[in-house]
C-alpha positions as CSV (number, residue, x, y, z in Angstrom):
1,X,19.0,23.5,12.3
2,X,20.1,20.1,10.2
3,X,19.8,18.3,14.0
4,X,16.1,19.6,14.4
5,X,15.0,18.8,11.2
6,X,16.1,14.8,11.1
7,X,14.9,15.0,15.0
8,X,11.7,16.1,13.5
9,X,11.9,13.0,10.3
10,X,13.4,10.2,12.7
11,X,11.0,11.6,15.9
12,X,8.8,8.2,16.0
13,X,12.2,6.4,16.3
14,X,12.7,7.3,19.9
15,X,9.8,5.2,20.4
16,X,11.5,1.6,21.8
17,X,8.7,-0.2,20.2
18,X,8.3,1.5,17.1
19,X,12.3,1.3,16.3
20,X,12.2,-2.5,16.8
21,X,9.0,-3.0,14.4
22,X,10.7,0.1,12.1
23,X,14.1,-2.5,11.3
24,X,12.3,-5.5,11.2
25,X,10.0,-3.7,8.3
26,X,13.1,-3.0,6.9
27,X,14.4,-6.5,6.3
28,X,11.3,-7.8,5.2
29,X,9.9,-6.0,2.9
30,X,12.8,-5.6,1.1
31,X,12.7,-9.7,0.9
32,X,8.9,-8.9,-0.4
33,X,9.7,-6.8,-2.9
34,X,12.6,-9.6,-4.1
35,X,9.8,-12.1,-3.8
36,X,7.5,-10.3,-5.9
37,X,9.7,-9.6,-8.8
38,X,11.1,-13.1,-9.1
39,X,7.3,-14.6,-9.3
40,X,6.6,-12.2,-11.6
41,X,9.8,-13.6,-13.7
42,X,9.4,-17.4,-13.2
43,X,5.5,-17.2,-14.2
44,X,6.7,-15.0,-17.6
45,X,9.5,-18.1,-17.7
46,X,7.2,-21.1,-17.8
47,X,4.1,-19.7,-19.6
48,X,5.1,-16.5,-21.7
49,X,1.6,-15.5,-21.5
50,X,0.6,-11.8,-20.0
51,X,-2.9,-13.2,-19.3
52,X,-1.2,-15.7,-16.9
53,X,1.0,-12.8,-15.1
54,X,-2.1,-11.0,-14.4
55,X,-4.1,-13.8,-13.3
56,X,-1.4,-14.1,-10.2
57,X,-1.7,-10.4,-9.4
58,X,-5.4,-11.1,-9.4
59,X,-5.1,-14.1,-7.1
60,X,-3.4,-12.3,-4.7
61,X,-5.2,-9.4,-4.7
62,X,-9.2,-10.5,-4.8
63,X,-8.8,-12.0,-0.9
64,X,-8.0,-8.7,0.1
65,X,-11.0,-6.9,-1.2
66,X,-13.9,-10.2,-0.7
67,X,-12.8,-11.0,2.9
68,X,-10.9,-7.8,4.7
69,X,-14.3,-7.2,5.9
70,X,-14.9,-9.9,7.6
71,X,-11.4,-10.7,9.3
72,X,-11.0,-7.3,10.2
73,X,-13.3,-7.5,12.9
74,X,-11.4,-9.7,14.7
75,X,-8.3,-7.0,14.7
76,X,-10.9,-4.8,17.3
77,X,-10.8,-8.3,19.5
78,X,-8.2,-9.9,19.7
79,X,-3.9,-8.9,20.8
80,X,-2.5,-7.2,17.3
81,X,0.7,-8.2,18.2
82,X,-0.1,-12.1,18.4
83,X,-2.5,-11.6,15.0
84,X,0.8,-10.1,13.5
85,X,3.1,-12.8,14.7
86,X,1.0,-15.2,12.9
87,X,0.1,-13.3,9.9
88,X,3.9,-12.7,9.7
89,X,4.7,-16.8,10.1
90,X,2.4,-18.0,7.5
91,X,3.8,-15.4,5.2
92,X,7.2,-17.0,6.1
93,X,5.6,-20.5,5.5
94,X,4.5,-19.5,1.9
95,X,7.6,-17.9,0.9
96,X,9.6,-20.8,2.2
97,X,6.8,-23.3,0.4
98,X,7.8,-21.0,-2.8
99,X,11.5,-21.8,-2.1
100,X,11.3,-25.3,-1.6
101,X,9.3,-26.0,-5.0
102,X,11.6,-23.3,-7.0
103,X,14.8,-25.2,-5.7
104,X,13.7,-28.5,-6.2
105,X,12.8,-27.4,-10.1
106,X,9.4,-29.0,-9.6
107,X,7.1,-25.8,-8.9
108,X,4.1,-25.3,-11.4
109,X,1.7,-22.5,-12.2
110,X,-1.0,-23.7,-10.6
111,X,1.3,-24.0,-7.2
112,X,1.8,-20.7,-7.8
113,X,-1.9,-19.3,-8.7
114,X,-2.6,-21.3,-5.1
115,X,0.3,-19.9,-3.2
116,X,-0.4,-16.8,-4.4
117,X,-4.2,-17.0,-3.4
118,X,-3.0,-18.1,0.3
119,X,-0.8,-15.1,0.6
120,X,-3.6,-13.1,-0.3
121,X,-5.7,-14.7,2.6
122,X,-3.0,-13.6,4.9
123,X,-2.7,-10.3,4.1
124,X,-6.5,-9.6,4.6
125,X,-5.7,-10.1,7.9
126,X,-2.7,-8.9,7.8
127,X,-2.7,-5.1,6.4
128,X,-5.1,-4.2,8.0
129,X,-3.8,-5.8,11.6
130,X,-0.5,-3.4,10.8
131,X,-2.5,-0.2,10.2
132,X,-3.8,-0.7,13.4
133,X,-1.0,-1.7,15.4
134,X,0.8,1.7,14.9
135,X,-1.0,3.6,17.5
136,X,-0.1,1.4,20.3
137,X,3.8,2.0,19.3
138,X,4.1,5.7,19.1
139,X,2.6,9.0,21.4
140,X,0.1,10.7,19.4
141,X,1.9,13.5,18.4
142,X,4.3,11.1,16.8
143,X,1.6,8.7,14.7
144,X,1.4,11.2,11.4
145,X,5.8,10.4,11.8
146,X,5.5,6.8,12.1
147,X,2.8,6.4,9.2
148,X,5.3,8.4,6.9
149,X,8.3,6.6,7.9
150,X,6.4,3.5,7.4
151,X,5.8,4.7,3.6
152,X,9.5,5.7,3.4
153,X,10.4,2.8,4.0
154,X,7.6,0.6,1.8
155,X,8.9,2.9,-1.0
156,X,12.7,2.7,-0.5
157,X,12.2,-1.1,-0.7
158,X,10.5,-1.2,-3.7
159,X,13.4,0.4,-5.1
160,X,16.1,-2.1,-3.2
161,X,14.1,-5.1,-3.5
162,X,13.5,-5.6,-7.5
163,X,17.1,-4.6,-7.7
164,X,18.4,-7.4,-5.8
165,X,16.2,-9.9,-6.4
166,X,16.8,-8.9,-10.4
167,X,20.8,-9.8,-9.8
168,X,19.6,-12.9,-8.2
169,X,17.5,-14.0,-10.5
170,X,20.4,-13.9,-13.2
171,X,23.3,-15.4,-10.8
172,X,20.6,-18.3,-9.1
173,X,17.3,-18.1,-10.1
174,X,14.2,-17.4,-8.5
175,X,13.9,-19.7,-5.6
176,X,17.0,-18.1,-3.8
177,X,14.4,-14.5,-4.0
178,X,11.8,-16.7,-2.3
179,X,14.0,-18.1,0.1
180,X,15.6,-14.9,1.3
181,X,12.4,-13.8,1.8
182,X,11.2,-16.6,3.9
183,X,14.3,-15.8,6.1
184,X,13.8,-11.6,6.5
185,X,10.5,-12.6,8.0
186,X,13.0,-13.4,11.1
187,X,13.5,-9.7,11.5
188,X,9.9,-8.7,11.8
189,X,8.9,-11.9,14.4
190,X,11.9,-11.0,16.4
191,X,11.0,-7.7,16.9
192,X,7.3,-8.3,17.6
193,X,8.2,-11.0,20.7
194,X,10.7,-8.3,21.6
195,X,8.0,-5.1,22.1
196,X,6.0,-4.4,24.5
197,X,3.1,-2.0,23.2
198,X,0.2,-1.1,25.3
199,X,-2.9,-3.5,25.2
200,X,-5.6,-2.3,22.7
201,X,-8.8,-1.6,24.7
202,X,-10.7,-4.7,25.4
203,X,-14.6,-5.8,24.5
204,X,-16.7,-6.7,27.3
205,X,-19.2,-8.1,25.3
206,X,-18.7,-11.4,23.6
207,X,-17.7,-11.8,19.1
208,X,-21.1,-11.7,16.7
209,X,-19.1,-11.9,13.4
210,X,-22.6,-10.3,12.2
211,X,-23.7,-7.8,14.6
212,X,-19.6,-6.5,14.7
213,X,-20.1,-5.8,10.8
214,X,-23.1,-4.0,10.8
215,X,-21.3,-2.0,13.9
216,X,-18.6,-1.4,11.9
217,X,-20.3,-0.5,8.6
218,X,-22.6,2.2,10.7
219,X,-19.6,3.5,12.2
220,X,-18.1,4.1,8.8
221,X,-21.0,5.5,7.1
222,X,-22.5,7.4,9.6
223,X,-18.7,9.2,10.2
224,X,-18.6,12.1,8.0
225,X,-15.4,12.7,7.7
226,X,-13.8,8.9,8.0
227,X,-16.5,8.1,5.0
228,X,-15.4,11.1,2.8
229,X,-11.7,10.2,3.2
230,X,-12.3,6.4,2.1
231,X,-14.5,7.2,-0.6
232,X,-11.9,9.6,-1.6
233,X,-8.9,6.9,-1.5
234,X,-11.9,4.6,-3.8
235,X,-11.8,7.2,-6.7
236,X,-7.6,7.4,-6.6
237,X,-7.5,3.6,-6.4
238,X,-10.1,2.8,-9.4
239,X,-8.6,5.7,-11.5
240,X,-5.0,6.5,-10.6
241,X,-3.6,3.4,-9.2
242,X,-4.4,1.4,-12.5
243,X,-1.3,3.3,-14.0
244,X,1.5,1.1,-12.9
245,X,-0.3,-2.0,-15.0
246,X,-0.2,0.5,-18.4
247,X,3.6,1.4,-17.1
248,X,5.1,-1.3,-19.5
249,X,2.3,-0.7,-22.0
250,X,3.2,3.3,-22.0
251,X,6.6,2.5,-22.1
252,X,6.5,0.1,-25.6
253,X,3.6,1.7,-27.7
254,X,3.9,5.3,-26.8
255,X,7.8,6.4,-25.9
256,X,8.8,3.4,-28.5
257,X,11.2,2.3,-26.1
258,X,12.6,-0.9,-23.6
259,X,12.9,-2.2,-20.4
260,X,15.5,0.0,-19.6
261,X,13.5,2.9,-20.0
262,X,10.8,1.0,-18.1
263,X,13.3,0.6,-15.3
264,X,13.5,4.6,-15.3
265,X,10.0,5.5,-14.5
266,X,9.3,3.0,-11.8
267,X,12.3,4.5,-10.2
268,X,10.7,8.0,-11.0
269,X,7.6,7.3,-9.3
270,X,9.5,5.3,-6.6
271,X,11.7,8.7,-5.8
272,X,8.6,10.5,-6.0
273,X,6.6,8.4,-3.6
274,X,10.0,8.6,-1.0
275,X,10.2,12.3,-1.3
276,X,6.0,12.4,0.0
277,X,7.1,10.3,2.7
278,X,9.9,12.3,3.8
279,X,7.9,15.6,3.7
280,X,5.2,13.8,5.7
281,X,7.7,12.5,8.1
282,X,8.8,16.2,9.0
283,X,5.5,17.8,9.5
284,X,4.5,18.1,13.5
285,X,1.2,18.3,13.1
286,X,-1.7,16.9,11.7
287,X,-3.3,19.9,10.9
288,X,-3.7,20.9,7.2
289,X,-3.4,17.3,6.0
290,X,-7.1,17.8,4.8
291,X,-5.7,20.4,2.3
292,X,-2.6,18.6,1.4
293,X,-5.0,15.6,0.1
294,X,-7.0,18.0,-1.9
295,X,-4.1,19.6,-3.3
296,X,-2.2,16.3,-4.4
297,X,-5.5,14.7,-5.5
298,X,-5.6,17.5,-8.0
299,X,-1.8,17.7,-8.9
300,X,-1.7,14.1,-9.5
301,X,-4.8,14.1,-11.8
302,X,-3.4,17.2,-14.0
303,X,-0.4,14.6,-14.1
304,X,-2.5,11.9,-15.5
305,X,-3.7,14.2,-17.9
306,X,-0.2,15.6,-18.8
307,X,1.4,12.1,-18.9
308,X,-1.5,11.1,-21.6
309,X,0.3,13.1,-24.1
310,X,3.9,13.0,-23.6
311,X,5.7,11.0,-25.9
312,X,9.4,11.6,-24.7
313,X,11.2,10.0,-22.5
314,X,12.8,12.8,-20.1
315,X,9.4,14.5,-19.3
316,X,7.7,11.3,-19.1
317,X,10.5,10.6,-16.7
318,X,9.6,13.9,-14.9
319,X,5.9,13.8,-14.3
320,X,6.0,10.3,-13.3
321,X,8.7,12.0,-10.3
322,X,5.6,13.9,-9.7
323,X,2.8,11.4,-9.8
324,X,5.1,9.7,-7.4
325,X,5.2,11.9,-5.0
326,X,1.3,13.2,-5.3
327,X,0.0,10.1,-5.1
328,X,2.0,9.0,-1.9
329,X,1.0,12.3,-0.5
330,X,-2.8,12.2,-0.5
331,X,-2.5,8.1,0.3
332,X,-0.4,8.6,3.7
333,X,-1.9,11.5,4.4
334,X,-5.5,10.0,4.2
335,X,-4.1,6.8,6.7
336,X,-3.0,9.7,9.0
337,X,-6.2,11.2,9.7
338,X,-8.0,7.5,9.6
339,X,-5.9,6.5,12.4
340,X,-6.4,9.9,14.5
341,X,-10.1,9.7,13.2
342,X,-11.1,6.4,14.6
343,X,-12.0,5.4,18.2
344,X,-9.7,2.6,19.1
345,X,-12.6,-0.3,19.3
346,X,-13.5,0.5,16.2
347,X,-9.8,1.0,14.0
348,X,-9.2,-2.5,13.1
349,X,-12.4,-2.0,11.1
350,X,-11.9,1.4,9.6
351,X,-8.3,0.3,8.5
352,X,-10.2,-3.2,6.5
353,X,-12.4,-1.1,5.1
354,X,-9.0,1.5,3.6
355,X,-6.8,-1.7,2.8
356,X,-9.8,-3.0,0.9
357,X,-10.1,-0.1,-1.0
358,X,-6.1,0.8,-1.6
359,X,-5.2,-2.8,-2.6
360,X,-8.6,-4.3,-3.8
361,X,-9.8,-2.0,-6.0
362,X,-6.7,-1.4,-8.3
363,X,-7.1,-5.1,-10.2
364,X,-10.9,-3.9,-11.0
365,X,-10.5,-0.7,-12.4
366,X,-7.3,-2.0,-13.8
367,X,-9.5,-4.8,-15.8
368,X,-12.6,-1.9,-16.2
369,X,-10.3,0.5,-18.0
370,X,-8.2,-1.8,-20.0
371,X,-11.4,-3.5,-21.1
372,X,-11.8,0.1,-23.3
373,X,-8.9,-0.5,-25.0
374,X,-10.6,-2.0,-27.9
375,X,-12.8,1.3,-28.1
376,X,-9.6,3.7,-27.7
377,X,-6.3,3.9,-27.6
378,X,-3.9,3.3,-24.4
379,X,-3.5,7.4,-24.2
380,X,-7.3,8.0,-23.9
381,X,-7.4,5.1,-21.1
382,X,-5.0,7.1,-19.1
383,X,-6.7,10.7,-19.8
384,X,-9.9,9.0,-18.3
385,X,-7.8,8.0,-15.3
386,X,-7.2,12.0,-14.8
387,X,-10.4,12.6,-15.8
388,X,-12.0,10.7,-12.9
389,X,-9.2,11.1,-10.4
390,X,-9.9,15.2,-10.7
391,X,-13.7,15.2,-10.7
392,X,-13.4,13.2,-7.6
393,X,-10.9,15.9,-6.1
394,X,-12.8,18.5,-6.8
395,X,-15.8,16.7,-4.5
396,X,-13.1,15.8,-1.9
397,X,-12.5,19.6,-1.9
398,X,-16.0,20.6,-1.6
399,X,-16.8,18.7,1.4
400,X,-13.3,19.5,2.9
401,X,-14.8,23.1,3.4
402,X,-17.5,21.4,5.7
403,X,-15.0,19.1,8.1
404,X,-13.9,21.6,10.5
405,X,-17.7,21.1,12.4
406,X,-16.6,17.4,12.4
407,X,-13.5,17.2,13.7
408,X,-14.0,20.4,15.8
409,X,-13.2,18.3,19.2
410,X,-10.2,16.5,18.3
411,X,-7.6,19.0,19.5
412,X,-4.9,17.8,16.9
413,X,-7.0,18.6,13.8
């Protein structure tokens, strides 16, 4: 019984492909996580400001959201694997470019504001490249496996990564984070030159950057059930993703306590979010996913709502467990049934179009709800966050009754 169950968790794995590009994830997004930690640090260092920290996050982030769009098409034309190998250099390039300044004790914010625009640039390309690489790596009846393994593993780095990169910090300073993470990039381009996936299916029609949008855009739109799930994951990102920026907020003016404490809940939400991946990673079948992101939408708002009023420490530490795991639920369960969703000329699109609404639109409704902070306090900001993440749950649910119709003819659903 124990045998079947991790053969069901690790299936994907038997998949050459997929194990190579599984460990060389592995390697560097823990270096990621490092790297993200010890700019967050070393901008806090030289300026002390909190305007200046979020500023960087916003740099980073606004690429993703302005020009996903428009790079994404070329994800439907051109080899994923070559786009990846040079996404994944140039991110090696930056972190390196971080290194070099760091070490050298001459880096400035505004070379990091720019370096941290440029990575953003990458990663337009980038994310949603990845999303639509998996496919090619894994048998069908594997994909929902890799895209929860994939989550597994985003989540257990985020828990390894700040950890080290913390140490480090204290015992040699930031650049050695930024270098490290130049170097796990290694792991990643090695195991891209080593696969051998199958060719995405070519166009026999030549690139019209504009005519490929509007394709794109109609494909979306005029896709029932691909255009409820991303206008779905648009109401969790506005609403519930904004909650790790109020984290540290929560922590000092409502629980009265420190960054220990602080410490706690991300690793809540982080054992939370690697729980959903593992209960992801051992379901078979994609059917029922519809119901499991209608059901976590809704659990994860009444934990919004709940964590609005708590002011101790040990259920705080509880529902954020909770939130965690909800959140990570609907998310990879959504990218699931995108991937399975989408014809394969069209993915590299569809996937833009989720990366820009997972990672772009946090920063904005981040900066829309804390903008009501001088109306109301920081526990009315976050009962709004419920507030909008259930009503649009409740909508998700409703037209969740009317997929089956849709999605009638893909046997897996």
């Amino acid at each position: 019984m124990i045998n079947n169950s991790w053969g069901d968790i690790l299936g994907s794995l038997r998949s050459r492909d997929f194990r190579l590009y599984f460990t060389g994830m592995c390697v560097s997004l823990t270096g990621t996580w490092m790297q993200q930690i010890a700019m967050s640090w070393l901008v806090y260092r030289l300026s002390g400001s909190v305007v200046l920290l979020a500023t960087v996050n916003f740099m980073a982030q606004i690429p993703i959201l302005l020009i996903t769009p428009f790079v994404s098409v070329y994800v439907d034309r051109f080899d994923r694997r070559k786009i990846l190998l040079l996404t994944q250099t140039l991110s090696m390039v930056q972190a390196l470019a971080l290194a070099l300044l760091a070490l050298t004790g001459i880096i400035q914010i505004w070379h990091i504001l720019l370096l941290s625009f440029s990575i953003g640039c990458i990663n337009a390309l980038d994310n949603p490249t990845r999303q639509a690489f998996y496919p090619g790596l894994v048998a069908k009846e594997h994909l929902s496996n890799a895209i929860a393994l994939n989550s597994a593993v985003i989540n257990s780095s985020r828990l390894i990564g700040p950890a080290i990169g913390g140490l480090l910090i204290g015992l040699c300073g930031e650049g050695l984070c930024f270098l490290l993470n130049g170097l796990s990039y290694i792991g990643i381009i090695t195991a891209l030159l080593a696969m051998h996936p199958q060719p995405s299916v070519p166009r026999n029609h030549p690139l019209h950057l504009r005519t490929d949008l509007s394709e794109g855009f109609q494909y979306i739109s005029g896709h029932t059930p691909i255009r409820t799930l991303l206008l779905f994951i648009c109401v969790i990102s506005f609403f519930g993703l904004p909650l790790i920026t109020f984290i540290p907020a929560y922590v000092k003016d409502i629980l009265h306590a420190g960054s220990e404490e602080l410490g706690l809940l991300l690793s809540c939400s982080g054992i939370g979010s690697f729980g959903a991946a593992l209960y992801l990673a051992g379901r078979k079948e994609v059917a029922g996913l519809w119901k499991v992101i209608s059901t976590s939408g809704i659990l994860l708002s009444i934990g919004l709502i709940g964590i609005s009023s708590v002011e101790t420490i040990p259920i705080a530490a509880c529902i954020y467990i909770a939130i965690g795991f909800t959140l990570i639920s609907a998310v990879a369960s959504v990218n699931t049934l995108l991937q399975t969703l989408s014809d394969e000329d069209k993915r590299g699109r569809v996937m833009g179009y989720l990366a820009m609404a997972f990672t772009g639109l946090p920063p904005i409704g981040s900066l829309f709800l804390s903008s009501l902070e001088k109306y109301t306090g920081l526990p009315v900001i976050i009962l709004i966050s419920g507030v909008g993440c259930i009503l649009g749950s409740i909508v998700f649910e409703y037209y969740r009754t009317k997929m089956s119709r849709f999605v009638r003819h893909i046997p897996s659903l």
